[in-house]
BAPADREN-751861 format. One record per residue (C-alpha): residue in three letters; x, y, z; residue number from 1. Coordinates in steps of 0.2 Angstrom, whole numbers, padded with zeros to 4 digits. Example, Ala and Ser with C-alpha at 12.3 -4.5 7.8 and 13.67 -1.06 7.14 Angstrom:
BEGIN
+--------+-------+-------+-------+-----+
! residu !     u !     v !     w ! num !
+--------+-------+-------+-------+-----+
!    ALA !  0062 ! -0022 !  0039 !   1 !
!    SER !  0068 ! -0005 !  0036 !   2 !
+--------+-------+-------+-------+-----+
! end
This chain:
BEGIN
+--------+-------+-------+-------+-----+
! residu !     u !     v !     w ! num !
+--------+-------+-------+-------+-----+
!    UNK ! -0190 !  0492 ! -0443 !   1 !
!    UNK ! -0194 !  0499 ! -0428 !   2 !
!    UNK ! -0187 !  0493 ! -0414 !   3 !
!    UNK ! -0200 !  0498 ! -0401 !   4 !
!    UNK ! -0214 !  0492 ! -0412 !   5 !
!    UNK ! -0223 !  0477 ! -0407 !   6 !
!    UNK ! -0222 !  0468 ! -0423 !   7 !
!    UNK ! -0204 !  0470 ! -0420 !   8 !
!    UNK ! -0203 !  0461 ! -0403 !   9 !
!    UNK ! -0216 !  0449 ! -0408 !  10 !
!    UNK ! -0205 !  0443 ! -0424 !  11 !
!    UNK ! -0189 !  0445 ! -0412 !  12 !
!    UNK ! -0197 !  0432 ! -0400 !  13 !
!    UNK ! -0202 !  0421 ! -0414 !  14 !
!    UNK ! -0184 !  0420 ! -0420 !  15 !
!    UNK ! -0176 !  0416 ! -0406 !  16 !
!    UNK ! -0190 !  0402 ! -0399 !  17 !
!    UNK ! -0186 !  0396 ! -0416 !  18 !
!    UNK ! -0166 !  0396 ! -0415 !  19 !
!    UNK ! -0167 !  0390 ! -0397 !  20 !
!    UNK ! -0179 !  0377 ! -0400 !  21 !
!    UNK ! -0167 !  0371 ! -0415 !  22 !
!    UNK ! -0152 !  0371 ! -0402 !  23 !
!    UNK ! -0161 !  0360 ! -0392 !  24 !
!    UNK ! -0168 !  0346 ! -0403 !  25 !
!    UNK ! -0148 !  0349 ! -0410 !  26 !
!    UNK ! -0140 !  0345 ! -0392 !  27 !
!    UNK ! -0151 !  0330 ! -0387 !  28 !
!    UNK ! -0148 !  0323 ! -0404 !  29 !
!    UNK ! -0131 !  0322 ! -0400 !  30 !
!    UNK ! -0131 !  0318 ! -0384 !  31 !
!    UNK ! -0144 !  0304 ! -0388 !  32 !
!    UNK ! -0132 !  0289 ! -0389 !  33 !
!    UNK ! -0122 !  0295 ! -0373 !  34 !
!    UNK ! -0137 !  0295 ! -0362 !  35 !
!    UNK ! -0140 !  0278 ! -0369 !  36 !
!    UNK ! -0125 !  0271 ! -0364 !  37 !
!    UNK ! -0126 !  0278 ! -0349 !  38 !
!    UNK ! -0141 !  0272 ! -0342 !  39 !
!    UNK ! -0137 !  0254 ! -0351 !  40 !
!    UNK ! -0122 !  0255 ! -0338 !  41 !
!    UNK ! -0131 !  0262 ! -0323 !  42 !
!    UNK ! -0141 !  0246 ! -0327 !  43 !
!    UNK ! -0127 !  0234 ! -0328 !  44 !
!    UNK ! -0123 !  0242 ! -0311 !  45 !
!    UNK ! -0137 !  0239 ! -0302 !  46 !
!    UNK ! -0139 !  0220 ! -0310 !  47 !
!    UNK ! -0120 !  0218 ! -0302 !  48 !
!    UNK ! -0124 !  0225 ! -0288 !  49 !
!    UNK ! -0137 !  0212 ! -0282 !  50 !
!    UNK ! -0124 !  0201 ! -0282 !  51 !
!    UNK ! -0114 !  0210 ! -0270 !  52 !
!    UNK ! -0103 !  0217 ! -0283 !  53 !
!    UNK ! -0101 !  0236 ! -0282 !  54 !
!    UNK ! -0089 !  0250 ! -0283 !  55 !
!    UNK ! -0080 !  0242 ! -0297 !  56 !
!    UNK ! -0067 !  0251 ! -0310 !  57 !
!    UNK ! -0076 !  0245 ! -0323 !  58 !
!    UNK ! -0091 !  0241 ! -0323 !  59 !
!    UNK ! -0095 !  0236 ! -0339 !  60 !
!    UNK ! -0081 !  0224 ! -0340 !  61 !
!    UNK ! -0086 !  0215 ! -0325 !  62 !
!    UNK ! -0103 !  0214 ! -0330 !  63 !
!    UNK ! -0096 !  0203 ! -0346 !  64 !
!    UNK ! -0087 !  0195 ! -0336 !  65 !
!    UNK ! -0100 !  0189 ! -0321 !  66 !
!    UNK ! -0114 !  0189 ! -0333 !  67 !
!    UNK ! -0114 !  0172 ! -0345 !  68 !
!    UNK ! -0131 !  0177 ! -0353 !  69 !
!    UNK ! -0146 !  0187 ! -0355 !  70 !
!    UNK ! -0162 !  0174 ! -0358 !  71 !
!    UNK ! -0179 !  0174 ! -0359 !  72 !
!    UNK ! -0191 !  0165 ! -0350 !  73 !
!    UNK ! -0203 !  0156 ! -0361 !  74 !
!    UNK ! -0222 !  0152 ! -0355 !  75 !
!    UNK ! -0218 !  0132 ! -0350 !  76 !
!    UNK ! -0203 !  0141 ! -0341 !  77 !
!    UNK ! -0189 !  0135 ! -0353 !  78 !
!    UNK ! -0175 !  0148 ! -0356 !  79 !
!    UNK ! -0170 !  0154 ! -0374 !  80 !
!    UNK ! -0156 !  0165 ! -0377 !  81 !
!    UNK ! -0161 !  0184 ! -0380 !  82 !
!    UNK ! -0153 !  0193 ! -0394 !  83 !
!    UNK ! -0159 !  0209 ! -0394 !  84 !
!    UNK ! -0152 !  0225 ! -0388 !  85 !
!    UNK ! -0149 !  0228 ! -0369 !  86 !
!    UNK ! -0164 !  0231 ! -0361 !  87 !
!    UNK ! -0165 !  0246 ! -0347 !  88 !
!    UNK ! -0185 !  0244 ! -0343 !  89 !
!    UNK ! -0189 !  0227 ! -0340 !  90 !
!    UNK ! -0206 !  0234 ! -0338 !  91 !
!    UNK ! -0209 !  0242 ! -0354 !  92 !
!    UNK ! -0199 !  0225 ! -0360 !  93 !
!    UNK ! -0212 !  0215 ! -0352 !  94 !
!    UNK ! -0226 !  0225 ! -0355 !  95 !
!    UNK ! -0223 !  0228 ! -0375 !  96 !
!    UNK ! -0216 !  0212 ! -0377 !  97 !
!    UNK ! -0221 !  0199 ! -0366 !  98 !
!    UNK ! -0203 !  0194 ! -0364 !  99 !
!    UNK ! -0198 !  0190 ! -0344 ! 100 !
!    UNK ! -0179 !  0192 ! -0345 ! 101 !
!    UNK ! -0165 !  0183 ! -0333 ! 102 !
!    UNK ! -0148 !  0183 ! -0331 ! 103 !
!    UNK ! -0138 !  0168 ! -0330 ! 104 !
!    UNK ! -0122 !  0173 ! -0319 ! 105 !
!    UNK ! -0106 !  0164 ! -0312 ! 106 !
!    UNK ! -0100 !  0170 ! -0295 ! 107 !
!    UNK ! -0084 !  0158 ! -0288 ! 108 !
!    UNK ! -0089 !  0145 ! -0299 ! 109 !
!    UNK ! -0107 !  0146 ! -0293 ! 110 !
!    UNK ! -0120 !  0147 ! -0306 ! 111 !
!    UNK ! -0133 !  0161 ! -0298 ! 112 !
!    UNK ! -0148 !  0168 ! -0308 ! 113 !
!    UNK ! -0156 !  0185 ! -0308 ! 114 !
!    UNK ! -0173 !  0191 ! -0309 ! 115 !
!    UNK ! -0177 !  0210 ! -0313 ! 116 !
!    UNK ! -0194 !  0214 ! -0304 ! 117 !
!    UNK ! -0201 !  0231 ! -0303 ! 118 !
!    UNK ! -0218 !  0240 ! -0297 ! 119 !
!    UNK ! -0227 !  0256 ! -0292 ! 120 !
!    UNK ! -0224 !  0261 ! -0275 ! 121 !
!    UNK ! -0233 !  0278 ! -0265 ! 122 !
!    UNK ! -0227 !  0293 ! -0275 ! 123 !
!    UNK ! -0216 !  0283 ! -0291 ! 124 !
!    UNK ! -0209 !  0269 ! -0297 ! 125 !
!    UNK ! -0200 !  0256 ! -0289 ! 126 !
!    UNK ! -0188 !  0242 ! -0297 ! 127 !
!    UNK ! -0174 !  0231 ! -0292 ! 128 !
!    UNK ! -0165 !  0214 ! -0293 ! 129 !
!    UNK ! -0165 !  0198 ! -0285 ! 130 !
!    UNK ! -0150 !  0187 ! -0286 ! 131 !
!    UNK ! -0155 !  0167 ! -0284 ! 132 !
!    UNK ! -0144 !  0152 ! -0278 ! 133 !
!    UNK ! -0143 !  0139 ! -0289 ! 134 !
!    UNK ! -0155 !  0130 ! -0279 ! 135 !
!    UNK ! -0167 !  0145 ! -0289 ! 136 !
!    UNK ! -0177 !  0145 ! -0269 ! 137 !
!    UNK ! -0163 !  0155 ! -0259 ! 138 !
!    UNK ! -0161 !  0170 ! -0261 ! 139 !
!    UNK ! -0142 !  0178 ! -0265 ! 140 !
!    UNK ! -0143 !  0196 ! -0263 ! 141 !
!    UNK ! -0156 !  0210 ! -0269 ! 142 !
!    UNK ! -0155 !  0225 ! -0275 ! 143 !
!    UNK ! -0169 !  0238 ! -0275 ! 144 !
!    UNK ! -0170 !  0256 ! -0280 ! 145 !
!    UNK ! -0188 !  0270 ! -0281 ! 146 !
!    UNK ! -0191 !  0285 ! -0294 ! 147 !
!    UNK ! -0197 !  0296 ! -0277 ! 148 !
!    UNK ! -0201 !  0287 ! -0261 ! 149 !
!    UNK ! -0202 !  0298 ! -0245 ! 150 !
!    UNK ! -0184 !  0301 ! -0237 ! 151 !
!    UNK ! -0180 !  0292 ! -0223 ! 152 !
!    UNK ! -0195 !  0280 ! -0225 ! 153 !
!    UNK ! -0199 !  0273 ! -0241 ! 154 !
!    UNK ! -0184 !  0277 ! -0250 ! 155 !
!    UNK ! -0175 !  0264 ! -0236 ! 156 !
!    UNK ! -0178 !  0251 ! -0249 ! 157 !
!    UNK ! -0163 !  0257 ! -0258 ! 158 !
!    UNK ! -0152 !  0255 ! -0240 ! 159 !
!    UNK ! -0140 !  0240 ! -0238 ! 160 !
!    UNK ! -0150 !  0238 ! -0223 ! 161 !
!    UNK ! -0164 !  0233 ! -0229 ! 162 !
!    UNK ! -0157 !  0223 ! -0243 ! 163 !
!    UNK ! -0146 !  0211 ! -0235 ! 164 !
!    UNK ! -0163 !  0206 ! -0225 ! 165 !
!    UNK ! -0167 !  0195 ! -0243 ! 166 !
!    UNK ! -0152 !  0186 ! -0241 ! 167 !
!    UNK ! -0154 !  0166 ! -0238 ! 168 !
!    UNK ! -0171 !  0170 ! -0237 ! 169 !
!    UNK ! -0183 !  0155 ! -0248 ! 170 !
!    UNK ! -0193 !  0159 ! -0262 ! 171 !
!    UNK ! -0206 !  0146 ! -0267 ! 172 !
!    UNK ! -0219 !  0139 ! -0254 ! 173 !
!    UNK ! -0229 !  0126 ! -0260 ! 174 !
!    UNK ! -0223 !  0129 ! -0279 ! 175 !
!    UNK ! -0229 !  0148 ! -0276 ! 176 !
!    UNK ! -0221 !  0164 ! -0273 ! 177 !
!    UNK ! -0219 !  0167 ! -0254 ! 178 !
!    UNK ! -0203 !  0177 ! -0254 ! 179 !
!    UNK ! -0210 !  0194 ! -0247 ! 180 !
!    UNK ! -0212 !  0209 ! -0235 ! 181 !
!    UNK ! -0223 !  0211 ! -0221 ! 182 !
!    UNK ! -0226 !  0224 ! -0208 ! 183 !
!    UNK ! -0214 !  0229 ! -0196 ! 184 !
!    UNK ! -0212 !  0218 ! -0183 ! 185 !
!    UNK ! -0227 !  0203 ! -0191 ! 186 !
!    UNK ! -0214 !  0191 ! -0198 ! 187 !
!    UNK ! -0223 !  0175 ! -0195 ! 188 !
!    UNK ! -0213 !  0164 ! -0209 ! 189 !
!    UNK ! -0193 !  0171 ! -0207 ! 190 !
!    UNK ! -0189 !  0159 ! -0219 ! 191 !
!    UNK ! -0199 !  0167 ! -0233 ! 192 !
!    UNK ! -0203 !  0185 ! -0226 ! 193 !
!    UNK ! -0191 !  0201 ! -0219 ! 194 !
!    UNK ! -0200 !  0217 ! -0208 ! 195 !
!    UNK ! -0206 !  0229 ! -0219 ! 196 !
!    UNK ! -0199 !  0246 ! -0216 ! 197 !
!    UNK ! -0206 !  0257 ! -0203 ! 198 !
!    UNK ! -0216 !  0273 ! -0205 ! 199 !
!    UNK ! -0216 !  0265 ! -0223 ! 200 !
!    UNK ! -0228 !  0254 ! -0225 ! 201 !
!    UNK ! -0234 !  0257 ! -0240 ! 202 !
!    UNK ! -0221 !  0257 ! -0249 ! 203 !
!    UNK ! -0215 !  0239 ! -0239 ! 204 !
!    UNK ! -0232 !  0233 ! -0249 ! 205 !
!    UNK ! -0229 !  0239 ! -0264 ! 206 !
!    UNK ! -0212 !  0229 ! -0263 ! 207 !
!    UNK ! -0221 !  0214 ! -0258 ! 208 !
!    UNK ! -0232 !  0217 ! -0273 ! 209 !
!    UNK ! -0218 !  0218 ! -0283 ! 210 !
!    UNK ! -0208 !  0202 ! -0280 ! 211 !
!    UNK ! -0226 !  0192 ! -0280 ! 212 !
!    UNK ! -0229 !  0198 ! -0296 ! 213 !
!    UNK ! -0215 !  0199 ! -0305 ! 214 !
!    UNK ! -0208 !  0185 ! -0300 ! 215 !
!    UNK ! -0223 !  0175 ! -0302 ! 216 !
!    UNK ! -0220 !  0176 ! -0321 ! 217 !
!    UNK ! -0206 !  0164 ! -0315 ! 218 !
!    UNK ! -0214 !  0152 ! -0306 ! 219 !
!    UNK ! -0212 !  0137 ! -0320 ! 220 !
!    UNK ! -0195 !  0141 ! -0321 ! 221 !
!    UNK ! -0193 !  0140 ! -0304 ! 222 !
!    UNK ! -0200 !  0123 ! -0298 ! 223 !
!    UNK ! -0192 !  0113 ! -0312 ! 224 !
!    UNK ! -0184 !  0098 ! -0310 ! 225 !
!    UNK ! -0190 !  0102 ! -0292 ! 226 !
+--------+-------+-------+-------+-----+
! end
């Protein structure tokens, strides 16, 4: 065959698309259950790190250890033990389901629970984690992360500054979500609210957003027994 012919380079190119392609599908294949786990542990991560626990050895092993159970939040806000795999999008969980998860923990005795919330913020997704007293109104800690907010503005969500703001902080007003974020400098509740992030405001709503609505689908299991 001729070498300089286009037939020859067009086949040539088909070939290797072809073996490449192959390669590919072949290598994510394998790599498949590795990324799995991987991201089932960078969840595990930020679940532990809401309640102040990061930087561990293992964190997997301390997850088991912190973490009594993974339930789900039925519609009268009773809670029934989930059996399924781990679940890394409590979104897509939610959404495809209609299963609201939370996680029974034990820190120093201390029964705390944790809600996973998560929502659009101005150029991605944004999620996180809010870790609840006993009480289920105070908060424990938070944990809050974005897909591609704006440096140095937006993305302070994912800072321990803004974080540690949650802390102590009440939930429930009048049996209703109040726990949120307002603008910069317009707190008017400090009991329920923290300053939103300045030169972020959008993405300081979008967070409030997000903890009203997610945690709204908690609401009956939060005023229980109240």
């Amino acid at each position: 065959m001729n070498t300089n012919s286009n037939s020859y380079t067009i086949i040539y190119a088909s070939v290797m698309v072809v073996i490449v392609a192959f390669l590919l599908a072949f290598v994510n294949s394998s790599l498949r259950d590795l990324q799995g786990k991987n991201v089932e542990l960078d969840t595990k991560k930020q679940i532990l790190s809401s309640l102040g626990i990061k930087n561990v050895q293992d964190a997997a092993a301390e997850f088991a250890k912190v973490v009594k159970a993974d339930m789900v939040v039925a519609e009268d806000g009773t809670l029934t033990p989930y059996e399924g795999a781990f679940v890394t999008s409590f979104e897509k969980e939610y959404k495809e389901n209609g299963r609201a998860h939370l996680f029974v923990c034990e820190i120093d005795g201390q029964t705390k629970y944790i809600i996973p919330v998560y929502g659009a913020g101005l150029w991605g997704a944004i999620w996180g984690y809010v870790a609840l007293n006993e009480d289920k109104n105070t908060v424990y800690g938070t944990y809050f992360s974005h897909a591609s907010e704006t440096p140095g503005l937006g993305a302070e969500i994912a800072s321990e500054h803004f974080q540690s703001e949650f802390k102590d902080k009440n939930v429930l007003e009048d049996g209703a979500i109040a726990l949120g974020v307002v603008k910069n400098g317009k707190v008017e509740k400090p009991e329920y609210q923290v300053d939103g992030i300045s030169g972020g405001t959008i993405t300081s709503v979008a967070v409030d957003a997000m903890l009203k609505s997610c945690m709204g689908q908690y609401t009956k299991f939060l005023t229980a027994n109240e």
